[in-house]
C-alpha positions as CSV (number, residue, x, y, z in Angstrom):
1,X,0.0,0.0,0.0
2,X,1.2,3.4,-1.0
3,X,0.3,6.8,0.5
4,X,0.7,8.2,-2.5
5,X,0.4,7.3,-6.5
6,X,1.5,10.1,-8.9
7,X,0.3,10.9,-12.6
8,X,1.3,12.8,-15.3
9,X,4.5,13.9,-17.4
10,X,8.1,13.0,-16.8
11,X,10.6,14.7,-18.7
12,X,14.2,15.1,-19.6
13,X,15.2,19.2,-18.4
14,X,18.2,20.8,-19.7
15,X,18.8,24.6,-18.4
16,X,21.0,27.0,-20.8
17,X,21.8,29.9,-18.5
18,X,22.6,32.6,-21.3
19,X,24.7,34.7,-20.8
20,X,23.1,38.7,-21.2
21,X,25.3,40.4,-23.6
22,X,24.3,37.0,-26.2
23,X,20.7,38.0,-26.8
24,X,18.5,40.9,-27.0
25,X,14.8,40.9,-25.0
26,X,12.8,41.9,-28.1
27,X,9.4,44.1,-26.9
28,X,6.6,42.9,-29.5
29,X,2.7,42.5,-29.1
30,X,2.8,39.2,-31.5
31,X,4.7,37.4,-28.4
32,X,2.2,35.7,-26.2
33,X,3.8,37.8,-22.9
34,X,5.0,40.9,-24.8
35,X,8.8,40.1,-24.7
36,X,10.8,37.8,-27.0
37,X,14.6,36.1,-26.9
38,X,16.5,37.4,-30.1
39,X,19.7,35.5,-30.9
40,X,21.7,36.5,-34.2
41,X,21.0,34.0,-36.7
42,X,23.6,31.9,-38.3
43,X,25.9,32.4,-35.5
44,X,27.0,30.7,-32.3
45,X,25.6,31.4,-28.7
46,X,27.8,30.9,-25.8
47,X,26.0,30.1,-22.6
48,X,26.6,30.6,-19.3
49,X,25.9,27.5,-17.3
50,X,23.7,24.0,-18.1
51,X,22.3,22.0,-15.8
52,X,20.3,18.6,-16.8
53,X,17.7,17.1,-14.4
54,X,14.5,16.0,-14.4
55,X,11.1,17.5,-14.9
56,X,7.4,17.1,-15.7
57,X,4.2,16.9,-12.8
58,X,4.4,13.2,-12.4
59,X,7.7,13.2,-11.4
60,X,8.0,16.5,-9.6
61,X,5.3,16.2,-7.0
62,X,7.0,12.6,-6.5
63,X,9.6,14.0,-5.5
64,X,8.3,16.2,-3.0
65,X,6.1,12.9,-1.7
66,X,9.2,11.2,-1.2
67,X,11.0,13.9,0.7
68,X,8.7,14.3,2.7
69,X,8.8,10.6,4.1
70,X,5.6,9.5,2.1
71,X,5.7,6.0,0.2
72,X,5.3,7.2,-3.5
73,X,4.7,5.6,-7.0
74,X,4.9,7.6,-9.9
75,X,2.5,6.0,-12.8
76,X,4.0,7.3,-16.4
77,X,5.4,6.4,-19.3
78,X,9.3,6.9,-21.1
79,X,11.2,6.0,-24.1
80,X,13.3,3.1,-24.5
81,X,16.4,5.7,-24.6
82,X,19.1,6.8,-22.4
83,X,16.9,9.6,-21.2
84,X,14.4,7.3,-19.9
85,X,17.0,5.5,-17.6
86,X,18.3,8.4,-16.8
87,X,14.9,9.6,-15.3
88,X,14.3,6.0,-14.0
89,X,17.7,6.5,-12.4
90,X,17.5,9.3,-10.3
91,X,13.7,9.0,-9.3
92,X,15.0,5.5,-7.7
93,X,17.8,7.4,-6.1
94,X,14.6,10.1,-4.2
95,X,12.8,6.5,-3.2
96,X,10.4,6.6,-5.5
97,X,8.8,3.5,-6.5
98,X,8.8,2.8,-10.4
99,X,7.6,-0.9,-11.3
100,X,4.4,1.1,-13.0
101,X,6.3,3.4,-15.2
102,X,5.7,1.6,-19.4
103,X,8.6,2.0,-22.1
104,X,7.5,3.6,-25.3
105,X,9.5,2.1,-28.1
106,X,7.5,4.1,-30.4
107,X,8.1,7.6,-29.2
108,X,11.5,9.1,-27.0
109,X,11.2,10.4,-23.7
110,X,9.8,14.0,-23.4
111,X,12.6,16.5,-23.5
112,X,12.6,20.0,-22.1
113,X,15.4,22.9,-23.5
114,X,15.3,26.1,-20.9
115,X,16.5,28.9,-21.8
116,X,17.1,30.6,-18.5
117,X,17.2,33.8,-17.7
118,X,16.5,36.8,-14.6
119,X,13.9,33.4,-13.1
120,X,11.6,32.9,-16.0
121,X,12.6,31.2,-18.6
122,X,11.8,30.4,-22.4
123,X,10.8,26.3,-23.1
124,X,11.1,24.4,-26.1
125,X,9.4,21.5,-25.2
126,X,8.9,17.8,-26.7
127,X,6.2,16.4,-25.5
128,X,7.2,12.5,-25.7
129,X,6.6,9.7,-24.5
130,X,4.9,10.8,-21.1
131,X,1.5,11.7,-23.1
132,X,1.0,8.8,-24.5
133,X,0.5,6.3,-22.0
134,X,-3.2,4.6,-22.9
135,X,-5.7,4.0,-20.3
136,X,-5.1,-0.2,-21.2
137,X,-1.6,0.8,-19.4
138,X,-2.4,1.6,-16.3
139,X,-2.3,-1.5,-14.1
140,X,-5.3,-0.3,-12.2
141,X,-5.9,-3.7,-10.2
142,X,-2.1,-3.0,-8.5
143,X,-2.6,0.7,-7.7
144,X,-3.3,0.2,-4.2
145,X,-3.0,4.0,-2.3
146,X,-4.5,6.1,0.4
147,X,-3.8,9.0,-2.5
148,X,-3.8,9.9,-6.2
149,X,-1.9,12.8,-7.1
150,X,-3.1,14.0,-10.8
151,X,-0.8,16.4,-12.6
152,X,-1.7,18.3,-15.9
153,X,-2.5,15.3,-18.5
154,X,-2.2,16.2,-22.3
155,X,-2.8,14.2,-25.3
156,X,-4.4,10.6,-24.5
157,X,-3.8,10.8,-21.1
158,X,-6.8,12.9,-21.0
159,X,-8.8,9.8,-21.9
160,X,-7.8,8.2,-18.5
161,X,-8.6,11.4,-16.1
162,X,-12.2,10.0,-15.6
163,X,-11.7,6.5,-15.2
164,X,-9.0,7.2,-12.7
165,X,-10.8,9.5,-10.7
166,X,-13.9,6.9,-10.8
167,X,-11.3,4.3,-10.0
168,X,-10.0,6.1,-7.1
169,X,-13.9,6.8,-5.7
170,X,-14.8,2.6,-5.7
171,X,-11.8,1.8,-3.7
172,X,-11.8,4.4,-1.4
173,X,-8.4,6.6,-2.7
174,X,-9.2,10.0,-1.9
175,X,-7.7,12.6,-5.0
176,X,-6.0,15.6,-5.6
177,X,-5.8,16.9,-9.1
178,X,-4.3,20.0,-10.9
179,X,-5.8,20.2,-14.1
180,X,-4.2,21.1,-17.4
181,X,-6.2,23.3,-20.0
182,X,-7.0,19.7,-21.9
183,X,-8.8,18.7,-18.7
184,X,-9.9,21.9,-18.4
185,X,-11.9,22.2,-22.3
186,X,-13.4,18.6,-21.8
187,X,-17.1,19.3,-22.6
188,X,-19.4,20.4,-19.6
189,X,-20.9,17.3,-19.2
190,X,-18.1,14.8,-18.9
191,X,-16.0,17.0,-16.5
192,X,-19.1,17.5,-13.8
193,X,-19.0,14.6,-12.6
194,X,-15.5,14.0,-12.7
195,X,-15.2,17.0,-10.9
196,X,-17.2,16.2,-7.9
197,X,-15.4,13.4,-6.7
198,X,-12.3,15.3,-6.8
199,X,-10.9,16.1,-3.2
200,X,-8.5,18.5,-3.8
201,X,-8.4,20.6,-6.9
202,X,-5.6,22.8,-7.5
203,X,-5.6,25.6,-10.2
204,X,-3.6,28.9,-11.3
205,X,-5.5,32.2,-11.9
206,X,-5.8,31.8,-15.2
207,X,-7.0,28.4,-14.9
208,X,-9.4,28.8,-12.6
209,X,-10.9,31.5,-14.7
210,X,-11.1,29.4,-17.6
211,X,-13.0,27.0,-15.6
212,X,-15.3,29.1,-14.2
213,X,-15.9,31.4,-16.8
214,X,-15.1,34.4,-14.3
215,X,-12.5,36.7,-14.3
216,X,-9.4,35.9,-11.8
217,X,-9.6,39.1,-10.0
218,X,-13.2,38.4,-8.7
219,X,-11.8,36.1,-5.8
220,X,-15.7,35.7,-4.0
221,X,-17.4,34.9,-7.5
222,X,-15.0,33.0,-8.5
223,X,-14.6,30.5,-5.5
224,X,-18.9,30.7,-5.3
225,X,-18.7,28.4,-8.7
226,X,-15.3,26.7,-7.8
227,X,-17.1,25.6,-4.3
228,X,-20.6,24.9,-6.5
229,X,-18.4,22.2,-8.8
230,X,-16.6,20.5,-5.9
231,X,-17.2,19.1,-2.5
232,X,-13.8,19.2,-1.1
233,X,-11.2,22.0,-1.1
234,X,-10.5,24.6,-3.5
235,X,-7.2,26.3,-4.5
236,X,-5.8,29.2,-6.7
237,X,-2.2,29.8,-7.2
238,X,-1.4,33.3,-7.5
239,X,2.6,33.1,-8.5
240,X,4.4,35.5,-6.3
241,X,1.0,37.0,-4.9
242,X,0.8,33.8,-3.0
243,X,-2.4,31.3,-2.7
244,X,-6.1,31.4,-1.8
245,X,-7.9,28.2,-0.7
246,X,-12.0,27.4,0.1
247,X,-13.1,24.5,1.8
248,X,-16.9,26.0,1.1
249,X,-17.5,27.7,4.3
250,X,-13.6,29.3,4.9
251,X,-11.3,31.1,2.8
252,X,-7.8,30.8,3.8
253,X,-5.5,33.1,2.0
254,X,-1.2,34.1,1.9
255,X,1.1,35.8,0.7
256,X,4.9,34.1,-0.4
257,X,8.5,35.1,0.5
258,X,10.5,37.2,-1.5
259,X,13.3,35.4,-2.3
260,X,16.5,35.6,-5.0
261,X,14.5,33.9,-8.0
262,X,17.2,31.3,-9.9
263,X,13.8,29.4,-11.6
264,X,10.4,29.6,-11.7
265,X,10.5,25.5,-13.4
266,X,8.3,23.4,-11.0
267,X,7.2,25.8,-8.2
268,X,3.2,24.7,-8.8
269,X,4.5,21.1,-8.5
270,X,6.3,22.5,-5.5
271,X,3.2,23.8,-4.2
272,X,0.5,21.8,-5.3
273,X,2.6,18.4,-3.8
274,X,3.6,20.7,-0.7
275,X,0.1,21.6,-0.2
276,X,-1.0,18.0,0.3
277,X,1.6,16.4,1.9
278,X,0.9,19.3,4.6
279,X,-2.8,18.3,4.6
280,X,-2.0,14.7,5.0
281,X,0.6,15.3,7.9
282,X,-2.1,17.6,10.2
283,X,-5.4,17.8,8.3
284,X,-5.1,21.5,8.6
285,X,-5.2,23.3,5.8
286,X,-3.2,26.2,7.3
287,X,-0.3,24.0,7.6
288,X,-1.1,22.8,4.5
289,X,-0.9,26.4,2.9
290,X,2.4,27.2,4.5
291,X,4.7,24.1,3.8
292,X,3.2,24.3,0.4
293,X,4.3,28.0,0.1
294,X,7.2,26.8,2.1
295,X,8.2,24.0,-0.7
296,X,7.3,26.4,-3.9
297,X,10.0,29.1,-2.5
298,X,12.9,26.7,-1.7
299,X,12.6,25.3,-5.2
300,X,12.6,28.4,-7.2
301,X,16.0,29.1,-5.2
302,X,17.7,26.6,-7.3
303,X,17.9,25.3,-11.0
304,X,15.8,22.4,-12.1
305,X,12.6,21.1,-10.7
306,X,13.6,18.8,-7.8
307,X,16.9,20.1,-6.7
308,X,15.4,22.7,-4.4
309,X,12.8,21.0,-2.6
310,X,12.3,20.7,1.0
311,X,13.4,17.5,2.7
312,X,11.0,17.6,5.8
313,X,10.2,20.6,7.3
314,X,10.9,23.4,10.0
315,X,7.8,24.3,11.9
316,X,9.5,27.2,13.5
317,X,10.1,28.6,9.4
318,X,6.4,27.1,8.4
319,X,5.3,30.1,10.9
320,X,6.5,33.0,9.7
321,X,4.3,32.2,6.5
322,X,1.1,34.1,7.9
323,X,-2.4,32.3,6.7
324,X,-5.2,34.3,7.2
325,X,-9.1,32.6,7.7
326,X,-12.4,34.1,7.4
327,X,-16.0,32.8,6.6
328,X,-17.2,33.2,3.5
């Protein structure tokens, strides 16, 4: 019996810090946030500093599980390539159970280029092997768990969201899910019900507003539908504005650290797999809020996904993170 089983991606991460006087930041409406790497064509860019890890919601929030003295599994799916062993490798080495991972000889394991640089980064992603993994996969009679941790599923691991939510309802595995935009555009009447067995549900701002139809910035509205599609607990990442979380009757809210940003890769794993390994330790959501905040801050300290996160925790640091409550 595990405490936890994770799904979702698993990826191959290699960071390119670039050094400033190689590129231009390029100001332009037709980029999706306004501002755009330039690199002179036909010539070659020296970098910096690389670092190769791992990535991708499956694994990430793993990783916190297991640093945090939970029994984890991690459910995905890699190529037959040296990345894949690689990954295997060093998940292993964080004690994380992977007899249910499946090897792709179709497809190569997903593969992540960062281009780092001032925190946020630029992404040139291949999605891989990870998205692929079929519902027929899943070794559903072995996944015995008190937990199922969903990341963001793309491509046909959209197909297996509902069967492994409806899964986890007949044998009693309570869920926590942080749905991708895929999850997110399913229609109306397949999500529902998919929905409202989910125990935890964990969304950005800009999620959450896509779900609800309601703008970000109208908090109260916003959680009123939120609260109206689930029965359990609520929660809207706000980046560096910190959280807000509804159990239907209480809204808890913070604010996080300031802290030297080296990258922003992984900190809603960080949070998401902070918040509930919190919630399983005390049942509070409080404490929940602030080793989650706690976890999201330490890993954006350092480069790569899993290299900054918390190993335990500090109660006497979890307390300077100041959650406020009030009734709804």
């Amino acid at each position: 019996m595990f405490d936890i089983i994770t799904f979702g991606s698993a990826t191959r991460d290699t960071f390119l810090k670039l050094k400033q006087d190689n590129y231009n930041l390029v100001v332009d409406n037709k980029f999706s946030t306004g501002k755009g790497f330039c690199f002179s064509s036909g010539s070659k860019i020296e970098i910096e500093n690389m670092v190769v890890s791992t990535g991708g919601g499956g694994t990430n929030t793993a990783a916190t599980f297991a640093k945090q003295g939970f029994k984890v599994a991690y459910v995905g799916k890699i190529g037959k390539d040296k990345r894949g062993e690689a990954l295997i490798e060093e998940l292993k080495k964080l004690g994380i159970d992977t007899r249910f991972i499946k090897k792709d000889k179709d497809r190569a394991t997903a593969y992540s280029v960062i281009f780092a640089s001032s925190g946020r980064g630029t992404i040139l992603v291949y999605r891989g092997a990870c998205h692929f993994l079929t519902q027929k996969e899943i070794p559903f009679k072995k996944l015995k768990s008190q937990w199922f941790y969903l990341a963001p599923l793309k491509e046909r691991l959209v197909k297996s969201f509902g069967p492994l939510v409806e899964f986890a309802k007949k044998n009693n595995i309570k869920v926590m899910a942080n749905l991708g935009n895929p999850q997110i555009n399913l229609k109306k009447r397949d999500l529902k019900p998919i929905l409202a067995k989910i125990d935890i549900l964990n969304l950005n701002q800009e999620e959450s507003s896509l779900l609800t139809g309601v703008p970000f910035h109208k908090e109260k509205k916003l959680f009123k539908k939120l609260d109206d599609m689930i029965k359990g607990i609520a929660i809207m990442t706000k980046g560096e504005k910190g959280v807000i979380v509804s159990d239907g009757k209480y809204l808890w809210s913070a604010s996080s650290s300031f802290v030297k940003i080296a990258d922003f890769t992984g900190a809603g794993d960080a949070f998401g797999s902070g918040f509930l390994s919190g919630f399983i330790k005390t049942n509070d959501i409080s404490f929940a809020i602030q080793l989650g905040i706690a976890n999201a801050v330490s890993c954006i300290q350092k480069i790569g996904a899993k290299n900054g996160l918390l190993k335990g925790f500090k109660k006497k640091e979890l307390s300077k993170i100041k959650v406020k409550k009030h009734r709804l």
